[in-house]
PQR file of N, CA, C, O and H, with PARSE charges and radii, in Angstrom:
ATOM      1  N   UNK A   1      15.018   6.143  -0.233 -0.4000 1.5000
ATOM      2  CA  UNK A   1      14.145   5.413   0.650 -0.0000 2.0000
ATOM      3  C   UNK A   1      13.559   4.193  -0.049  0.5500 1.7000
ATOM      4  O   UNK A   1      12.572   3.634   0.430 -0.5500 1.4000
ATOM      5  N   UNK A   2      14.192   3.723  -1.274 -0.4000 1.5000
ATOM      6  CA  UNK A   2      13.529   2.637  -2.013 -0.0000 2.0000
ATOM      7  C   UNK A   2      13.648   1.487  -0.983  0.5500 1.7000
ATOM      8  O   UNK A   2      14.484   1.387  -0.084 -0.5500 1.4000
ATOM      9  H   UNK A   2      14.993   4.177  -1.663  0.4000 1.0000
ATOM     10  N   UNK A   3      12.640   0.640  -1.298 -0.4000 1.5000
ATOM     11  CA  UNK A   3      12.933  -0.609  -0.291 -0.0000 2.0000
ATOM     12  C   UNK A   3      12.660  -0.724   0.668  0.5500 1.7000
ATOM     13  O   UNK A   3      12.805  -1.851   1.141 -0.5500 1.4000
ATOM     14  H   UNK A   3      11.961   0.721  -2.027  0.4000 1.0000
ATOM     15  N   UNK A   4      11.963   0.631   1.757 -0.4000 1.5000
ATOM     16  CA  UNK A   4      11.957   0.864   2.775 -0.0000 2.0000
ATOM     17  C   UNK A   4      10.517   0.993   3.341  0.5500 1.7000
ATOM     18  O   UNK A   4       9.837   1.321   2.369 -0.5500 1.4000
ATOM     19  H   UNK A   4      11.846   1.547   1.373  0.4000 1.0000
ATOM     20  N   UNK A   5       9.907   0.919   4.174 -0.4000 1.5000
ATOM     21  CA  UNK A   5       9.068   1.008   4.405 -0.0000 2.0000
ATOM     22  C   UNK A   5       8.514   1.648   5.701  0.5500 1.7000
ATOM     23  O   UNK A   5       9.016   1.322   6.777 -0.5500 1.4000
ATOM     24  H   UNK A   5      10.460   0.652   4.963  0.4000 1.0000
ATOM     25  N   UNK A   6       7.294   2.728   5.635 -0.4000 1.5000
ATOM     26  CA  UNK A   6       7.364   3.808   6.786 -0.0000 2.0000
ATOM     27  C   UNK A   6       6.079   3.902   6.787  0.5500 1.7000
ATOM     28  O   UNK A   6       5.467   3.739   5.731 -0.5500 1.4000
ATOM     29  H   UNK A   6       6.886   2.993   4.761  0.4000 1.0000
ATOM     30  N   UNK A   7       5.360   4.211   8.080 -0.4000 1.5000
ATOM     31  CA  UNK A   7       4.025   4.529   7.910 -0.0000 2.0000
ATOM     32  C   UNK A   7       3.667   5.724   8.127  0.5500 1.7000
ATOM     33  O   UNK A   7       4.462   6.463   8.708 -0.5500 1.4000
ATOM     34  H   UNK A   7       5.857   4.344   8.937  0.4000 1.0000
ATOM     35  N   UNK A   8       2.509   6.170   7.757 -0.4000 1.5000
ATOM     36  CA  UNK A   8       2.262   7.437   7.828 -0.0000 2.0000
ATOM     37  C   UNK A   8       0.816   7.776   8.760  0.5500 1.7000
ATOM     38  O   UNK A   8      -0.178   7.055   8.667 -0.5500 1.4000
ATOM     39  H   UNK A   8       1.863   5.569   7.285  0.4000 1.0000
ATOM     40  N   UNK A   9       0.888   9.165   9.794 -0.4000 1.5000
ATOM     41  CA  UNK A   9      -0.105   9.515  10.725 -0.0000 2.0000
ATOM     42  C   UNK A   9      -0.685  10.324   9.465  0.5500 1.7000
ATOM     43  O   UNK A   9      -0.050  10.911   8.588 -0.5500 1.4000
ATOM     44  H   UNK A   9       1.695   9.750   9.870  0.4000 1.0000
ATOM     45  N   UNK A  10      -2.056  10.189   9.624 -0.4000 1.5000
ATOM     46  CA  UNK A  10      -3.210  11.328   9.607 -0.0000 2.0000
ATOM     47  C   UNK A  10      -3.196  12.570  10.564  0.5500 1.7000
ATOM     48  O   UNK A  10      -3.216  12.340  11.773 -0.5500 1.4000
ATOM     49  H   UNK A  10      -2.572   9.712  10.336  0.4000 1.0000
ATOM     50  N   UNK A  11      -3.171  13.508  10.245 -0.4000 1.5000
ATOM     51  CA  UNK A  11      -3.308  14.917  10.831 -0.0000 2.0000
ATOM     52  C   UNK A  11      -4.801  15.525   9.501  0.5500 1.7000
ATOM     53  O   UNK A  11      -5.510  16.488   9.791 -0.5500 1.4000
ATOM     54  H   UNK A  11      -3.155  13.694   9.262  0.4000 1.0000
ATOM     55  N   UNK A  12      -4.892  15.145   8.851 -0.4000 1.5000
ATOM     56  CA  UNK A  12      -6.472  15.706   8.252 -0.0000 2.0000
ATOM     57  C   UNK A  12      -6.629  14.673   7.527  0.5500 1.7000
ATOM     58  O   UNK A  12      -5.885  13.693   7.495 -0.5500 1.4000
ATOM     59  H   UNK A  12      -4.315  14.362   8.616  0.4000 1.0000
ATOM     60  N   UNK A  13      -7.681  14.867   6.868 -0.4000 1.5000
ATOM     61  CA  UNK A  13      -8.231  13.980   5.663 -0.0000 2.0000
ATOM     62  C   UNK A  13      -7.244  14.298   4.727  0.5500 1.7000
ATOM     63  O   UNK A  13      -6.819  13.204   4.357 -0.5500 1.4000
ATOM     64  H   UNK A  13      -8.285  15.664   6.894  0.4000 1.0000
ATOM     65  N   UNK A  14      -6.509  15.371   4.006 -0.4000 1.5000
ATOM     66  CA  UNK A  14      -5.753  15.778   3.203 -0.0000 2.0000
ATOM     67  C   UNK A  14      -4.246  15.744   3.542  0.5500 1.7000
ATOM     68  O   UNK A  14      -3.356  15.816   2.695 -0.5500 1.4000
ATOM     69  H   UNK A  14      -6.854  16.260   4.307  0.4000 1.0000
ATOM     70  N   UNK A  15      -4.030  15.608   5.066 -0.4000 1.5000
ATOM     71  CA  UNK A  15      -2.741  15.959   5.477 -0.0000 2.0000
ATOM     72  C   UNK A  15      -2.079  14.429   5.949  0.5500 1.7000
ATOM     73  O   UNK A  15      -2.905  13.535   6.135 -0.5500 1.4000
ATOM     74  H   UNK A  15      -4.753  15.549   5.755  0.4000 1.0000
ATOM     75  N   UNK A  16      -0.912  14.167   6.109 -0.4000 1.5000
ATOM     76  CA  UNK A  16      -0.072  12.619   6.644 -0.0000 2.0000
ATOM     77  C   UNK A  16       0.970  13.113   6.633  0.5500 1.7000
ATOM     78  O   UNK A  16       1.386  13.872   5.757 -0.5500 1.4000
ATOM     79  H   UNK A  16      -0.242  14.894   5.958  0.4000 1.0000
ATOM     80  N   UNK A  17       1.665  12.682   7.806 -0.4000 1.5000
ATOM     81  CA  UNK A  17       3.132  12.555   8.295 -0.0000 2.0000
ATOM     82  C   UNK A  17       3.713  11.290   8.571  0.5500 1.7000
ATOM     83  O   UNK A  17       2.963  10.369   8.892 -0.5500 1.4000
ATOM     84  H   UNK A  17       1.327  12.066   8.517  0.4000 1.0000
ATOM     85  N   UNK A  18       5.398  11.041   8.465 -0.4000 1.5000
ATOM     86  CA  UNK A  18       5.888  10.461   9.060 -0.0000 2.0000
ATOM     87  C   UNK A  18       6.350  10.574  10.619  0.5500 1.7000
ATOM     88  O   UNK A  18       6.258  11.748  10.976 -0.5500 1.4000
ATOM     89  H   UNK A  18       6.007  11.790   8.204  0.4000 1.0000
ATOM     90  N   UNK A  19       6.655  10.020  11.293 -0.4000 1.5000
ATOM     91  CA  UNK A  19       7.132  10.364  12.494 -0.0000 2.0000
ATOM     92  C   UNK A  19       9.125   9.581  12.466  0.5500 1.7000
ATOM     93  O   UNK A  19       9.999   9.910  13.268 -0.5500 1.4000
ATOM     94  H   UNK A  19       6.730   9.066  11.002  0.4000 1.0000
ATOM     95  N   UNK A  20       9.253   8.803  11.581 -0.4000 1.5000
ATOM     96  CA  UNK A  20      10.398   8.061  11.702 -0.0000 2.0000
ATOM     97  C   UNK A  20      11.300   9.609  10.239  0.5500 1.7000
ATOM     98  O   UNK A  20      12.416  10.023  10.553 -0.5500 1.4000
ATOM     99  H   UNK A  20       8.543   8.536  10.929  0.4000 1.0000
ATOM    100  N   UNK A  21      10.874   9.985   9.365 -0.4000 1.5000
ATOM    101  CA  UNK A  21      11.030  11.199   8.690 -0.0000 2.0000
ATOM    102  C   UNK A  21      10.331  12.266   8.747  0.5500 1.7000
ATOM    103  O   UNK A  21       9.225  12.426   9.264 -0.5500 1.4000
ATOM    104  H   UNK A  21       9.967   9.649   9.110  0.4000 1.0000
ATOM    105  N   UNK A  22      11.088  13.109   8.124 -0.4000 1.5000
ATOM    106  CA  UNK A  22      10.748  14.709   8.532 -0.0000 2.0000
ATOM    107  C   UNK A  22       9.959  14.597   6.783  0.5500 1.7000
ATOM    108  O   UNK A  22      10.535  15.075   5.806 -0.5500 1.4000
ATOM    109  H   UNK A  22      11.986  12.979   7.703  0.4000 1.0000
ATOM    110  N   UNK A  23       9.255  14.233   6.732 -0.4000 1.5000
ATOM    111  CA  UNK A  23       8.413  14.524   5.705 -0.0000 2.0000
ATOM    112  C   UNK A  23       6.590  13.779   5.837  0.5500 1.7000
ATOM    113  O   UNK A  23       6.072  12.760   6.294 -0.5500 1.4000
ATOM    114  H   UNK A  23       8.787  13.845   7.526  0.4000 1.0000
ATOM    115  N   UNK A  24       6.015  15.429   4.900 -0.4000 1.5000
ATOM    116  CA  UNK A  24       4.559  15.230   5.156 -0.0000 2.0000
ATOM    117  C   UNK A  24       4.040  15.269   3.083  0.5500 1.7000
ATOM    118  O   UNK A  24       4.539  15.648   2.023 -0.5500 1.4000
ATOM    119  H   UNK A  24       6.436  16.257   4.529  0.4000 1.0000
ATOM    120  N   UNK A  25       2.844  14.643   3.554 -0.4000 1.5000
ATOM    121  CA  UNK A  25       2.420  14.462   2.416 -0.0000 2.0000
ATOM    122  C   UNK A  25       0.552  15.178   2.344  0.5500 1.7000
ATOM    123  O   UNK A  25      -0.348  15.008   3.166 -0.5500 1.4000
ATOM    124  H   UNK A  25       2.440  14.335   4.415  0.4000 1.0000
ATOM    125  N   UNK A  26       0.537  15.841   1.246 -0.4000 1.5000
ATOM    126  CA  UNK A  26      -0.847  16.838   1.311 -0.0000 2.0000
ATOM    127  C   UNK A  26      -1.390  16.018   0.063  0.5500 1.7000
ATOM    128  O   UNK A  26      -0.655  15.378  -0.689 -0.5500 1.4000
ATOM    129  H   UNK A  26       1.268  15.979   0.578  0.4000 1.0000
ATOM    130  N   UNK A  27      -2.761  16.118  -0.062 -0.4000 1.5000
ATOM    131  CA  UNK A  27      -3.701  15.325  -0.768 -0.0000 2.0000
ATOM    132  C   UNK A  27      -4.454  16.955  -1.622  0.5500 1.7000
ATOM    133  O   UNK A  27      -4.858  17.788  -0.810 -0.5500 1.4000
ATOM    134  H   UNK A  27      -3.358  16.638   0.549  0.4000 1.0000
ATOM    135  N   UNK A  28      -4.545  17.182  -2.544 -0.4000 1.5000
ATOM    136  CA  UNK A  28      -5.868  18.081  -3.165 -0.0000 2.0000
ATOM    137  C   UNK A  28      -6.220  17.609  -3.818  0.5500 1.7000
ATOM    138  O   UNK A  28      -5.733  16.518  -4.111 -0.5500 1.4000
ATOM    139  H   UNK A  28      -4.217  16.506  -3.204  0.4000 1.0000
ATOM    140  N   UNK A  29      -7.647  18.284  -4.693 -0.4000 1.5000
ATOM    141  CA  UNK A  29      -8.850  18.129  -4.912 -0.0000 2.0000
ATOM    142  C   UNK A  29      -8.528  18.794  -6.506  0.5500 1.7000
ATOM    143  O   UNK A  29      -7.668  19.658  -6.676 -0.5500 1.4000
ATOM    144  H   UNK A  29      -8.044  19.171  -4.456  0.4000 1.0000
ATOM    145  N   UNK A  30      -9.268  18.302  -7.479 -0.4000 1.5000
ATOM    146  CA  UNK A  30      -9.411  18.969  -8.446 -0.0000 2.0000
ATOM    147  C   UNK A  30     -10.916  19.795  -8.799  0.5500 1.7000
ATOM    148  O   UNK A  30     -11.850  20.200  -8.107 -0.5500 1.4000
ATOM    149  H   UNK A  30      -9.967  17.600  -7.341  0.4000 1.0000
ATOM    150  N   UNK A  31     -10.731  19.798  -9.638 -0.4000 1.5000
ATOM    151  CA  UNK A  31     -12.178  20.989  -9.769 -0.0000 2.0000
ATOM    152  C   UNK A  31     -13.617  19.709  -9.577  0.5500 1.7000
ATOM    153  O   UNK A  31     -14.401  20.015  -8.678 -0.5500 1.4000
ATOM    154  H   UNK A  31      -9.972  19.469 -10.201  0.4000 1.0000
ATOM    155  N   UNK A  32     -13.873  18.688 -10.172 -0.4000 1.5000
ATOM    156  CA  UNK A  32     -14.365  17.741  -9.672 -0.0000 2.0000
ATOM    157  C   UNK A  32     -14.701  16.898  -8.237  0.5500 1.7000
ATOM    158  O   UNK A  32     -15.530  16.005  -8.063 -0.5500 1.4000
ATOM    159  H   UNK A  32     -13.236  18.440 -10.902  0.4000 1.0000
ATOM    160  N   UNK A  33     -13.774  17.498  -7.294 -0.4000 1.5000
ATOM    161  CA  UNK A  33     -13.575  16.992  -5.979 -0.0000 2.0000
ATOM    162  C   UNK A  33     -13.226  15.850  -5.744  0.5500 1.7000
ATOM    163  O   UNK A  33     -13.653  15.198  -4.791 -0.5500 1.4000
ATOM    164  H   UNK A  33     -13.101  18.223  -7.436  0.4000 1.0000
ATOM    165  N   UNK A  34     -12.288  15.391  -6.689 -0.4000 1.5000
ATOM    166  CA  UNK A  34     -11.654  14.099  -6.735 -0.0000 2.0000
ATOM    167  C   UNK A  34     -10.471  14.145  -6.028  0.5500 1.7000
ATOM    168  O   UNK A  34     -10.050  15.302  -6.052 -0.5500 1.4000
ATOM    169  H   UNK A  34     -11.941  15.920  -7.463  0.4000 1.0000
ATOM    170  N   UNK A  35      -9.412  13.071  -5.125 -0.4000 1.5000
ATOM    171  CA  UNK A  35      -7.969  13.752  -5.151 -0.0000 2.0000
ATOM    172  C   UNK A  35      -7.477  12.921  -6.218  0.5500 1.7000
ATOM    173  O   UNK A  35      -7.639  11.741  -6.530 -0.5500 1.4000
ATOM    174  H   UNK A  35      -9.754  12.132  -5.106  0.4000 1.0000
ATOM    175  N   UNK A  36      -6.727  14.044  -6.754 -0.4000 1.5000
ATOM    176  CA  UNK A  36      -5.768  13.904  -7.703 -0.0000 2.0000
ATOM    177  C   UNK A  36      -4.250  14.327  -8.288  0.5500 1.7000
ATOM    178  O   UNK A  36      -3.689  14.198  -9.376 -0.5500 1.4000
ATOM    179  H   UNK A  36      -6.596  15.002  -6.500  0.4000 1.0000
ATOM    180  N   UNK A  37      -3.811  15.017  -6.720 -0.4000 1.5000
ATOM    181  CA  UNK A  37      -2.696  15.768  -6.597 -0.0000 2.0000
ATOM    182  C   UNK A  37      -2.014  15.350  -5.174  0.5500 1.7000
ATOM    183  O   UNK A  37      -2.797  14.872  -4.353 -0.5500 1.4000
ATOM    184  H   UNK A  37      -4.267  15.121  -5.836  0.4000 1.0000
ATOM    185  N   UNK A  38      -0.708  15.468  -4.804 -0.4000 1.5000
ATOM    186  CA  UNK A  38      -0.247  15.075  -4.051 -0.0000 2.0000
ATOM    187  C   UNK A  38       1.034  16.116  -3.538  0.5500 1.7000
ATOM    188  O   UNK A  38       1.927  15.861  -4.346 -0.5500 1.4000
ATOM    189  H   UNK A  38      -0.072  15.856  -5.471  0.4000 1.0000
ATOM    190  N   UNK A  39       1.466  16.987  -2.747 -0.4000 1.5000
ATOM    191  CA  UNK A  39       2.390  17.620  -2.737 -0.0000 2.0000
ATOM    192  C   UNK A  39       3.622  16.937  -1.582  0.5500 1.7000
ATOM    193  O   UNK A  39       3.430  17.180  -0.390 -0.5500 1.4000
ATOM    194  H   UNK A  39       0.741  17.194  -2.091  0.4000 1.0000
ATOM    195  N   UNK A  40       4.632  16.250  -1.905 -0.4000 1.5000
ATOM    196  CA  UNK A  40       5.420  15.943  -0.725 -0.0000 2.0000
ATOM    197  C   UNK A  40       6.318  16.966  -0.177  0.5500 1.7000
ATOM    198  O   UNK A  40       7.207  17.464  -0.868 -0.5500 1.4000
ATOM    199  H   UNK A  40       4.788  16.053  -2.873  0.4000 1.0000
ATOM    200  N   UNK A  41       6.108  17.297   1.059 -0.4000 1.5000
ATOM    201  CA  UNK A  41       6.885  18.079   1.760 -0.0000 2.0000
ATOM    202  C   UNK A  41       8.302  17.287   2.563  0.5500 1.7000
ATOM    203  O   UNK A  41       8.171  16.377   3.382 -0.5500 1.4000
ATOM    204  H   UNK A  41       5.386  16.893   1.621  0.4000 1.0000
ATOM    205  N   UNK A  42       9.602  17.846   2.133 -0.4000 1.5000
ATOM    206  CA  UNK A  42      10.830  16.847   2.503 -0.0000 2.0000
ATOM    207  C   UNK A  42      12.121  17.639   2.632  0.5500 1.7000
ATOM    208  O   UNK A  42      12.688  17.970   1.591 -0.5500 1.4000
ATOM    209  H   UNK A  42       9.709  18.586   1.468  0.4000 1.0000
ATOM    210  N   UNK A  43      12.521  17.897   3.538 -0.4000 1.5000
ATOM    211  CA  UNK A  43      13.852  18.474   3.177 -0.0000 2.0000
ATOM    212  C   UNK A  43      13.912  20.291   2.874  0.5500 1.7000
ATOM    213  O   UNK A  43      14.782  20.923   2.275 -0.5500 1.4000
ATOM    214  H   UNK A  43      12.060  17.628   4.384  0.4000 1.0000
ATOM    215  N   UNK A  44      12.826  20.720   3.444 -0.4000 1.5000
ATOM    216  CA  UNK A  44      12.557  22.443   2.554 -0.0000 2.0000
ATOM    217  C   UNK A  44      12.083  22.662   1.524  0.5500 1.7000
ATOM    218  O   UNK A  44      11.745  23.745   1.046 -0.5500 1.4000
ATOM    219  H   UNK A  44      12.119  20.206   3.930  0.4000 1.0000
ATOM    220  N   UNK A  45      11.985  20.977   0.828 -0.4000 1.5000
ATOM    221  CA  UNK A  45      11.592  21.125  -0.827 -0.0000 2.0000
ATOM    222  C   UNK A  45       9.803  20.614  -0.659  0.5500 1.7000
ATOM    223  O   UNK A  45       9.350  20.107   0.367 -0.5500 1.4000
ATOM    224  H   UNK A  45      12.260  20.098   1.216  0.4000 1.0000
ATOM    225  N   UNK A  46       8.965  20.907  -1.968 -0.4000 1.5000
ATOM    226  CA  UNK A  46       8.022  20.591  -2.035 -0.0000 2.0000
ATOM    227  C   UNK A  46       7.747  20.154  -3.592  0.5500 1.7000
ATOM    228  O   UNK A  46       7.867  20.845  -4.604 -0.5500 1.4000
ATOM    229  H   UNK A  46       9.333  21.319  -2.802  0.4000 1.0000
ATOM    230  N   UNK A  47       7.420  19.057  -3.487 -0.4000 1.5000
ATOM    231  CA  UNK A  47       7.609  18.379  -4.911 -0.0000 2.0000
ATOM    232  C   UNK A  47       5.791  17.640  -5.091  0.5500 1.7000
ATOM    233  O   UNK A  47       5.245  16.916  -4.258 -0.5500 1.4000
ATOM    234  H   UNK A  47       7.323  18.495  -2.665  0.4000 1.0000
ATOM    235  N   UNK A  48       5.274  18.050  -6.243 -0.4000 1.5000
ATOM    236  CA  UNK A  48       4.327  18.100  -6.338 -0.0000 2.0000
ATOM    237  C   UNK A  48       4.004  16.628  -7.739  0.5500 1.7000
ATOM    238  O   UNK A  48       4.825  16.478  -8.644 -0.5500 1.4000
ATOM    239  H   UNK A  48       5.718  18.638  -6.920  0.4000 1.0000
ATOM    240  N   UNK A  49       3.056  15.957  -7.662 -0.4000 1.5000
ATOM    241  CA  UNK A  49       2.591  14.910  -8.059 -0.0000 2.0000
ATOM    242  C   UNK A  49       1.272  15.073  -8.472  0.5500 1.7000
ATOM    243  O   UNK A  49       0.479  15.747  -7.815 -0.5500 1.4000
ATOM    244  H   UNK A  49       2.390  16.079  -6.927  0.4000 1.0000
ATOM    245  N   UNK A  50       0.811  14.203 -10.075 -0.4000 1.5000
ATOM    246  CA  UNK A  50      -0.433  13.932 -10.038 -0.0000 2.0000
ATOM    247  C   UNK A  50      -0.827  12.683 -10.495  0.5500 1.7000
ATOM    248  O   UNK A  50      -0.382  11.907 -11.340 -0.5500 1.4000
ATOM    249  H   UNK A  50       1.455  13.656 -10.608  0.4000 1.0000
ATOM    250  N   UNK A  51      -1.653  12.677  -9.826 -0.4000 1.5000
ATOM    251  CA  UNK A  51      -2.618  11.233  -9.946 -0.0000 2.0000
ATOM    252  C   UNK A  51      -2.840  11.196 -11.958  0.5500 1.7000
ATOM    253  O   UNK A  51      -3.073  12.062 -12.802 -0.5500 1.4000
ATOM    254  H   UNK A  51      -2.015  13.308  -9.139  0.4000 1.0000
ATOM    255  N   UNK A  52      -2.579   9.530 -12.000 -0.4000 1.5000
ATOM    256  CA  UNK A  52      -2.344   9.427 -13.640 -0.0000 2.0000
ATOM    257  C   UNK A  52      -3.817   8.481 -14.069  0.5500 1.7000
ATOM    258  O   UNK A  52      -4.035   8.176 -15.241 -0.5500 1.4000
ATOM    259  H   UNK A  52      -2.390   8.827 -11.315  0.4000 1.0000
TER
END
């Protein structure tokens, strides 16, 4: 999807979807209540990210 560009719906403060892809993106919190984690949901897979 490099190059490409897609926008994403709000369904929570933590939650975003695409509607043009089948993928959602989740936001958490660390012990601080910062977000600093990101889990993309895509394909059956869930691939998890952190804020650097």
């Amino acid at each position: 999807m490099a190059g490409t560009s897609c926008p994403l719906f709000a369904e929570s403060e933590k939650k975003f979807f695409s509607k043009a892809w089948d993928i959602q993106f989740e936001f958490s919190k660390n012990d601080k209540g910062e977000f600093a984690f990101v889990t993309e949901h895509f394909n059956g897979e869930d691939v998890k990210g952190t804020k650097k």
